[in-house]
N, C-alpha and C positions, 0 to 999 in steps of 0.2 A: 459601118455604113452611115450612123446620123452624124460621126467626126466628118465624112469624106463632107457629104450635105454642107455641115458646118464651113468647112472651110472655103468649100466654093461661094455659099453667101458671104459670108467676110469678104471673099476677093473681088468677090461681084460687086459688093458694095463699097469697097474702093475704089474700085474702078468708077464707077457710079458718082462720088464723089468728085472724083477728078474731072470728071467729063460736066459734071454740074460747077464746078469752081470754073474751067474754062470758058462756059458759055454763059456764068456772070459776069465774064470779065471783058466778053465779046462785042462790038460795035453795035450787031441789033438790038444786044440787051440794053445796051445804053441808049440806044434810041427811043428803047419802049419805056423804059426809068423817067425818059425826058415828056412823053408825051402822056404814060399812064401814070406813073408814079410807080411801078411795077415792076418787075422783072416779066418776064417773059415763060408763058407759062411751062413750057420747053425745061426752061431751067428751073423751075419749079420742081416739079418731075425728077428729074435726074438727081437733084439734092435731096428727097423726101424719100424716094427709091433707094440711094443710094445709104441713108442713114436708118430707115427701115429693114433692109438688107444687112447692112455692116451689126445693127443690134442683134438681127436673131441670129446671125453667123456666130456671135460672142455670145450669147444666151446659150446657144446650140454646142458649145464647143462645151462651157463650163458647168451645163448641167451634164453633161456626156461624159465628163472626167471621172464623175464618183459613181459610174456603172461599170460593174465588171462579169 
């Protein structure tokens, strides 16, 4: 049950990832970079989530291994 857990966060946070690299990479972001200095807090979000996510998916996987 905590590997299944595990691995949906990891994929969650991939995904997560992805979706935050895209919308760094997107026209509003660049707009709000030109006017705030910032990124967009949208993409803020999505990259923090996403790496908070992919770490306890990996935490979760590799303490889960040496339980039997």
């Amino acid at each position: 049950m905590v590997k299944a857990i595990s691995v949906a966060l990891l994929a969650g946070g991939i995904v997560l990832l992805y979706f935050g690299g895209q919308s760094f990479h997107s026209l509003s972001n660049d707009l709000s970079r030109v006017f705030t200095g910032a990124p967009t807090d949208r993409t803020i979000w999505l990259i923090a989530g996403g790496v908070v996510a992919t770490l306890a998916g990996l935490i979760g996987l590799t303490a889960s291994g040496g339980k039997r």
